[in-house]
C-alpha positions in Angstrom: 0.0 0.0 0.0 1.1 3.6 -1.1 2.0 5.6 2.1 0.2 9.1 1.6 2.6 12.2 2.0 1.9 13.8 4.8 0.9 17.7 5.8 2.2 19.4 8.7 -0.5 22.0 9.8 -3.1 22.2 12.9 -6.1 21.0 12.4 -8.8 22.7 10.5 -11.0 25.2 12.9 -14.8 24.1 13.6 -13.3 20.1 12.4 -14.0 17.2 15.1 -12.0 17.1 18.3 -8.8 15.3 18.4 -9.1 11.8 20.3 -6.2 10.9 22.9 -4.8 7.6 22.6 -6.1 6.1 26.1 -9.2 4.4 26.0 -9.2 1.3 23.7 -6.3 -0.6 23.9 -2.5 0.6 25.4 0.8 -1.5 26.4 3.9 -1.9 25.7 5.7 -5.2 24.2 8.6 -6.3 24.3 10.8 -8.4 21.6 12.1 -11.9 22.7 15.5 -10.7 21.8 15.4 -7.5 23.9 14.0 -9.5 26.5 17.0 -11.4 26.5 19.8 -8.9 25.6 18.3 -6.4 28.6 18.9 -9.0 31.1 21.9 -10.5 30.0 23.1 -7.2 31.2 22.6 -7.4 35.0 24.2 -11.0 34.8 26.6 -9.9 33.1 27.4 -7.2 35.3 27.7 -9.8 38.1 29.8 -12.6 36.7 32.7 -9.7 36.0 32.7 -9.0 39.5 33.0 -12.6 40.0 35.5 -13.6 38.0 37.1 -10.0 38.4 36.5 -10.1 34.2 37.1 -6.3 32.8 35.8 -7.5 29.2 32.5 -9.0 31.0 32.0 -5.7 33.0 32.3 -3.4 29.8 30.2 -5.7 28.1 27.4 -5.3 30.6 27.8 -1.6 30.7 27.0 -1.6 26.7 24.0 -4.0 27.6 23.0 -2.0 29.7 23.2 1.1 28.1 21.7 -0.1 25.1 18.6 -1.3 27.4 18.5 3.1 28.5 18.8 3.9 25.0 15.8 1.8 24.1 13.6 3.0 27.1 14.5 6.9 26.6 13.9 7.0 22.4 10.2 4.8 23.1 7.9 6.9 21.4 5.5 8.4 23.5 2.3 7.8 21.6 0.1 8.1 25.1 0.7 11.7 23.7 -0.7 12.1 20.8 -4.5 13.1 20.3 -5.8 12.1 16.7 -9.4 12.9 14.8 -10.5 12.1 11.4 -12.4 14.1 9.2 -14.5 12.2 6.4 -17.2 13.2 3.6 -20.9 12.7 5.2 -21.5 10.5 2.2 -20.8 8.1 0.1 -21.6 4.8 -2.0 -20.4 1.1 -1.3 -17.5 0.4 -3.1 -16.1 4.3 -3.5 -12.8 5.3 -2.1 -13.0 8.1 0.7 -10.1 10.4 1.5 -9.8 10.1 5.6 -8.1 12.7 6.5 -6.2 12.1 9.5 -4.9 15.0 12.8 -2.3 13.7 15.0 -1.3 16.7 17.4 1.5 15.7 19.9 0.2 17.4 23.3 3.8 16.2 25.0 6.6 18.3 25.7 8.7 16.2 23.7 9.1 15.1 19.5 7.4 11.6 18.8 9.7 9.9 16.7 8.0 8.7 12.8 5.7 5.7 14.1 2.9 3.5 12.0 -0.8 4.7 12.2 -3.6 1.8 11.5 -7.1 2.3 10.9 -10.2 -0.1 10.9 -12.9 -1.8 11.7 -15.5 0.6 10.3 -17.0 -0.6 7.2 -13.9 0.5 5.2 -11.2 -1.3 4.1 -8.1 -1.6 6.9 -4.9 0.9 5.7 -1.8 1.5 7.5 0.8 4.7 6.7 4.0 5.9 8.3 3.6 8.7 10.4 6.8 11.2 10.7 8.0 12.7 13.4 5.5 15.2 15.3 7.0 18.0 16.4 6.3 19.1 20.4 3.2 20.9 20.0 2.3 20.2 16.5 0.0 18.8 14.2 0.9 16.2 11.4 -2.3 15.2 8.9 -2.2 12.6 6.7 -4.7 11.9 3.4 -5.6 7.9 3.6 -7.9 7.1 0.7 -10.3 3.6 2.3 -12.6 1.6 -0.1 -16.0 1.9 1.6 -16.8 -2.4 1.7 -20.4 -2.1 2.5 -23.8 -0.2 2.8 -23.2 0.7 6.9 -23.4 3.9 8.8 -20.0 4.2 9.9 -19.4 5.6 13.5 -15.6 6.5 12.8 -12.5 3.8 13.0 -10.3 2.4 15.4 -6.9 4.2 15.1 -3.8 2.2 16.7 -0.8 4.0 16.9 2.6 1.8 17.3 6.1 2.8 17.4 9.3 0.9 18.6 12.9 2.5 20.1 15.5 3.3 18.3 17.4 0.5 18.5 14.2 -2.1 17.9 14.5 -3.4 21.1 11.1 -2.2 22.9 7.3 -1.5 21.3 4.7 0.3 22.3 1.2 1.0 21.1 -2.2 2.7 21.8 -5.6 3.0 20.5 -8.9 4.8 20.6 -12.0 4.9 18.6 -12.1 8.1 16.9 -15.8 9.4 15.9 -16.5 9.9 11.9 -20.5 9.7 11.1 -20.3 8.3 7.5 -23.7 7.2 5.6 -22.3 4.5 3.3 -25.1 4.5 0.8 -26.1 1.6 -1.3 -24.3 1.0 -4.2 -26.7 1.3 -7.1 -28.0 -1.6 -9.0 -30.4 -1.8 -12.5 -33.4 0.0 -12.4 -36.0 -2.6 -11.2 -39.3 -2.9 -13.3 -41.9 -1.3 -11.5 -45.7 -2.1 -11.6 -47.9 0.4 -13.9 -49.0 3.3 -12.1 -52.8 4.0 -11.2 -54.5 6.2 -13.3 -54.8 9.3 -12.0 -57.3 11.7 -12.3 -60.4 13.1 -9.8 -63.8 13.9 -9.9 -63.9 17.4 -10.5 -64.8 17.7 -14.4 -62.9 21.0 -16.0 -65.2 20.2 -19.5 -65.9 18.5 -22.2 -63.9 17.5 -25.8 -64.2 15.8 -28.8 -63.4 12.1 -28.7 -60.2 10.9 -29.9 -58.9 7.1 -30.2 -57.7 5.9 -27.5 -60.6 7.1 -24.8 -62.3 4.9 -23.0 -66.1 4.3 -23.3 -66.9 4.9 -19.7 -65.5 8.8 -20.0 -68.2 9.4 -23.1 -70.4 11.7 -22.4 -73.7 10.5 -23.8 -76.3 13.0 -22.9 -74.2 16.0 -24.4 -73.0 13.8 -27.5 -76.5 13.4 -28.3 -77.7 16.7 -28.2 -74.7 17.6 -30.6 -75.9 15.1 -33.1 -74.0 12.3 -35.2 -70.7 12.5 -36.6 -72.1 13.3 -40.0 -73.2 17.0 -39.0 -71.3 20.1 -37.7 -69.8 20.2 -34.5 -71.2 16.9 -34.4 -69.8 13.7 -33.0 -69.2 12.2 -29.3 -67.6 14.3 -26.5 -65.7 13.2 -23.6 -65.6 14.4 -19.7 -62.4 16.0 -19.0 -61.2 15.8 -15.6 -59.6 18.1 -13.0 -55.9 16.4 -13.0 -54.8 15.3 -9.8 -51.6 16.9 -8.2 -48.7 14.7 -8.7 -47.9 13.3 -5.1 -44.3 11.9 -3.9 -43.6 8.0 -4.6 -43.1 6.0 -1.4 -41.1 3.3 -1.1 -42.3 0.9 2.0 -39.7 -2.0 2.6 -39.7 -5.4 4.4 -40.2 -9.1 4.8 -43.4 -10.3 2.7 -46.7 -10.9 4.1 -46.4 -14.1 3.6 -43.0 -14.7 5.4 -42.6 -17.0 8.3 -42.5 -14.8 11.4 -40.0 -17.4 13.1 -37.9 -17.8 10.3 -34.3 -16.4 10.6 -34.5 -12.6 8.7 -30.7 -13.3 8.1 -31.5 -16.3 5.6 -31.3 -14.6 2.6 -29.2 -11.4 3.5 -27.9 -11.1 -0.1 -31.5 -10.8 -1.3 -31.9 -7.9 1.1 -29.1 -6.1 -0.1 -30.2 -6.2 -3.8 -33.4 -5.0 -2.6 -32.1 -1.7 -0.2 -29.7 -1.2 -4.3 -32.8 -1.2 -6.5 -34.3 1.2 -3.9 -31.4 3.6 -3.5 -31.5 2.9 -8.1 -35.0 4.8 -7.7 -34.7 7.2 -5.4 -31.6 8.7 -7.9 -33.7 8.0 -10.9 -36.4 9.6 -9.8 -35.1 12.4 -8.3 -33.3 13.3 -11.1 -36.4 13.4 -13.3 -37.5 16.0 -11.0 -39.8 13.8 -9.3 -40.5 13.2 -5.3 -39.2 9.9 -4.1 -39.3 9.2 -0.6 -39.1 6.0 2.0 -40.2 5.6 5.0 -38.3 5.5 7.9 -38.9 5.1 11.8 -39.2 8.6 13.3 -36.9 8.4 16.4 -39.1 11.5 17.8 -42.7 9.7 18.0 -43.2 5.8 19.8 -46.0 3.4 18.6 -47.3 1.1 15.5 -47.3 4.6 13.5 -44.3 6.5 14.4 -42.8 6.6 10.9 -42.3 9.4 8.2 -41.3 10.0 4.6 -37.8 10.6 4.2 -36.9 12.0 0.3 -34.0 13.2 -1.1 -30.2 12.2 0.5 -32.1 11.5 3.8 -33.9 9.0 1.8 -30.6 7.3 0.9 -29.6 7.7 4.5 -32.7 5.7 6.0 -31.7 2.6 3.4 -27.7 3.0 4.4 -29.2 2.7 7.9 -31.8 -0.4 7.1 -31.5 -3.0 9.4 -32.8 -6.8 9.0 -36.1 -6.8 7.1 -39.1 -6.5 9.5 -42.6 -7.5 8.7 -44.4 -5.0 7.1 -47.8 -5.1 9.4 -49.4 -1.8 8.8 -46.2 0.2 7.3 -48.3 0.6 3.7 -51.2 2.0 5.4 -49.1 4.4 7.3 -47.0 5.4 3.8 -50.4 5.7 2.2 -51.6 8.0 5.0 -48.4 10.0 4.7 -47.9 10.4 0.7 -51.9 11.7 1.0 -53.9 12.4 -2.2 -52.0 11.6 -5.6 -48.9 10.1 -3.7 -48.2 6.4 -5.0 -47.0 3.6 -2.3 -44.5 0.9 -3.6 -43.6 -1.9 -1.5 -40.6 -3.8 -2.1 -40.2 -7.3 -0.4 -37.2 -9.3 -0.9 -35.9 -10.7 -3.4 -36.8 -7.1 -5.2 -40.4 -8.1 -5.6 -42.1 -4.5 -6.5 -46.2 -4.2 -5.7 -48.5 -1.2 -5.5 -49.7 -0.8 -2.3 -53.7 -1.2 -1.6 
């Protein structure tokens, strides 16, 4: 993996607060051979004054001083305060830029250590980080592969460093907070049902026939009085009605009304997935078409069978980053119904991407 360059600078006013490397995980480590080289050194130190040895004695003074060299150049990570910074958004399988702020609060330089990050939904990356200045701030630009539709909380950050002679290791970790919406990766447009046809009972008029309209919208009274087809101005004459204001489409999902309510909703979680991707596939097509889309969502303000509300727009696409395991749909498409009120249209989508107008 390419090691981004890094950036000296503080971090950016008004970004998140940096994180201090205390609460996760800390130690130190040490290697077998330090281990063993360290405390050779007070043996060492003995048998001279044994055997009255000068070579053994000088010996365990270089032991030992390679032993005070190790424990005075251990970076001091406990030190270091980091915080990401990350895009709000974004789709599965996109590369985000984390940009990463490690400030060194210590009175003394941190020596060039290794920064890791996981365990979020993105793909693992580790870079070198240089020296950090007393004081200072060091960023570094770490482009992660978003694996999965999530919402991402922000990533564990482990920080590890050794001595300068390799002999003693030392790490820490915390989880630093970065809200990311991984959004659904989209899919092929599924095929939808044919919509209702729309119309209400308010009449604006009456017009001439034309092919295509159907029998039931003939005005038979008033085509009589205008006579056959034969004489002028003659002919049949349709009702014309008011047209209904275009409502916003909402998209209900869950587990069928016929599914087993014991059966395990993590069965088919593949079929799931492809479902939440045709969804997030309308919610773009439509909206770019310059038509409402919504989907409902649980509204975390309001408690009961009906505390849910339409979502449109990138909130939309954050309600199906945030889907859980399917739930049974109960009364969800009466509630959407309610909610997308006269002239919306109510699609429900049960796995796998089964598309029906709702009643």
């Amino acid at each position: 993996m390419s090691t981004p360059s890094p950036a000296p600078g503080a971090p950016a006013p008004g970004g998140p607060a940096a994180v201090a490397l205390t609460g996760v995980e800390a130690g130190r480590a040490l290697r077998w051979r330090a281990v063993l080289g360290s405390s050779s050194g007070p043996v060492l130190l003995l048998l001279s004054f044994g055997v009255g040895n000068r070579w053994l004695g000088l010996l365990a003074a270089l032991v030992l001083a390679a032993t005070a060299v190790a424990v005075c150049t251990l970076p001091r990570v406990a030190s270091l305060a980091v915080s990401v910074r990350v895009p709000a958004r974004t789709r599965a399988g996109e590369h985000v830029e984390h940009v990463v702020d490690v400030v060194n609060h210590g009175s003394r330089p941190c020596p060039p250590t290794v920064v890791h990050l996981a365990g979020d939904g993105f793909a693992d990356v580790h870079a070198t980080l240089p020296a950090v200045p007393a004081g200072q701030a060091v960023r570094l630009v770490l482009p992660r592969r978003a694996l999965r539709r999530c919402v991402s909380t922000g990533p564990l950050v482990r920080v590890e460093g050794a001595d300068a002679l390799g002999l003693l290791t030392t790490h820490r970790a915390a989880l630093v907070p970065a809200l990311v919406h991984v959004h659904p990766a989209p899919a092929a447009a599924p095929a939808l049902p044919p919509p209702p046809v729309a119309g209400t009972d308010d009449v604006a008029g009456v017009r001439p026939w034309r092919r295509g309209d159907r029998l039931s919208a003939v005005h038979w009274r008033a085509s009589a009085r205008r006579g056959g087809a034969g004489q002028p101005g003659g002919g049949l004459v349709v009702v014309e009605r008011e047209a209904e204001p275009a409502g916003p489409l909402v998209l209900v999902l869950g587990a069928g009304a016929g599914a087993d309510p014991g059966a395990d909703p993590q069965a088919d979680p593949e079929a799931w997935e492809q479902l939440l991707a045709a969804a997030a596939t309308l919610v773009l097509r439509e909206g770019a078409a310059g038509r409402r889309v919504g989907v409902l969502a649980d509204d975390p303000l309001r408690e009961g069978a009906g505390a849910a509300r339409v979502v449109e727009g990138a909130a939309a696409l954050d309600a199906l980053a945030a889907a859980g395991d399917p739930r049974p749909l109960g009364q969800r498409a009466a509630v959407a119904r309610r909610l997308a009120g006269r002239g919306g249209r109510v699609l429900v989508g049960t796995p796998p991407s089964a598309w029906r107008e709702a009643p």
